[in-house]
N, C-alpha and C positions, 0 to 999 in steps of 0.2 A: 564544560562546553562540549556540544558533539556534532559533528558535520556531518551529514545525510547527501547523498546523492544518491540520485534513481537513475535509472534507466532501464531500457526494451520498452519504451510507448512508440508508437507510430500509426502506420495505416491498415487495417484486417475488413477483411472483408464478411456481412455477417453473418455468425456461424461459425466464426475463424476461432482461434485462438490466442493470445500472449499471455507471456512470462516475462512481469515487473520485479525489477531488483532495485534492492535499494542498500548501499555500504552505510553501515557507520565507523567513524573514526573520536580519536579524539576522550575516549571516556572507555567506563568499562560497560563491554555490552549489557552482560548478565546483569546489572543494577536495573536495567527501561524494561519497558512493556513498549513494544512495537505495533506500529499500525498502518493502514492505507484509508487515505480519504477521497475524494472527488470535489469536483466542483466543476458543475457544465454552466455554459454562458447562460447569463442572468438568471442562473442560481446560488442558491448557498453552499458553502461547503457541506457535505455531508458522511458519515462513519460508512466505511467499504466494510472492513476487519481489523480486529487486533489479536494480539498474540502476547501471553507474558511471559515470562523470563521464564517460568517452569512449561509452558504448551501450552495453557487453556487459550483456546479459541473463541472468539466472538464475533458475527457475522452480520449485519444488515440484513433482516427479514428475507426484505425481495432480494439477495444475492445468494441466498444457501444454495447451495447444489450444482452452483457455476463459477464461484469463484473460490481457492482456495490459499490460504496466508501460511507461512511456514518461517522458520528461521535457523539458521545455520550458526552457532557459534564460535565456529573454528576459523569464520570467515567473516564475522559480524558481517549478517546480510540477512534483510529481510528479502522475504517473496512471497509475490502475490499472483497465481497463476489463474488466468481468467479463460472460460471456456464459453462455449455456445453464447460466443458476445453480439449485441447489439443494436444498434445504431443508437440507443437511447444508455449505453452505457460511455457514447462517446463524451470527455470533459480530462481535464487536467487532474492525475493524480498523485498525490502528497502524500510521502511517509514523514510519521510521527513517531517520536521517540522523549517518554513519560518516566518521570521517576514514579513511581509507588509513593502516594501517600504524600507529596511532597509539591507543592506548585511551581515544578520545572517541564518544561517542554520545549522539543525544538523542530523546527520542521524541515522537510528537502525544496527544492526549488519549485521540483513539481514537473509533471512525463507527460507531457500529449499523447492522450490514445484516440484516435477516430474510426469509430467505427460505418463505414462508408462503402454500399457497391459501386 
């Protein structure tokens, strides 16, 4: 079992910046491939970035070059640090935490980010 909380979502204005965090507990990190997802109202969820356990990065097309995913092992914490944000990147974002190979996954509650003048 692994508990995920996020947090840094809130209000930026666009152009702004944040830095989403997300702990996990409960398991051993280095086993998951970590990730961020989205989901803006009356859409689907959809992949931000992931990250696995050794660094390879994976990114959503339309997000290269603005948004960046990272993970700290010492502190079981993913990060997703988002730049030159928005208004169309505003929606609630979900980290994910994936065994390899194996049909476990579990998700975070999920960060209000709005992107808003």
């Amino acid at each position: 079992q692994v508990q995920l909380v996020e947090s840094g979502g809130g209000l930026v204005q666009p152009g702004g910046s944040l830095r989403l965090s997300c702990v996990a507990s409960g398991s051993i990190f280095s086993r998951y491939d970590m990730g961020w997802y989205r989901q803006a109202p009356g859409k689907q969820r959809e992949l931000v970035a992931t990250i696995t356990s050794s660094g390879i990065t994976n990114y959503a097309d339309s997000l290269k070059g603005r948004f960046t995913i990272s993970r700290d092992s010492a502190t079981n914490t993913v990060y997703l640090e988002m730049n030159s944000l928005k208004p169309e990147d505003t929606a609630v974002y979900y980290c994910n935490a994936r065994r390899p190979g194996l049909p476990v996954t579990y998700w975070g509650q999920g960060t209000q980010v709005t992107v808003s003048a």
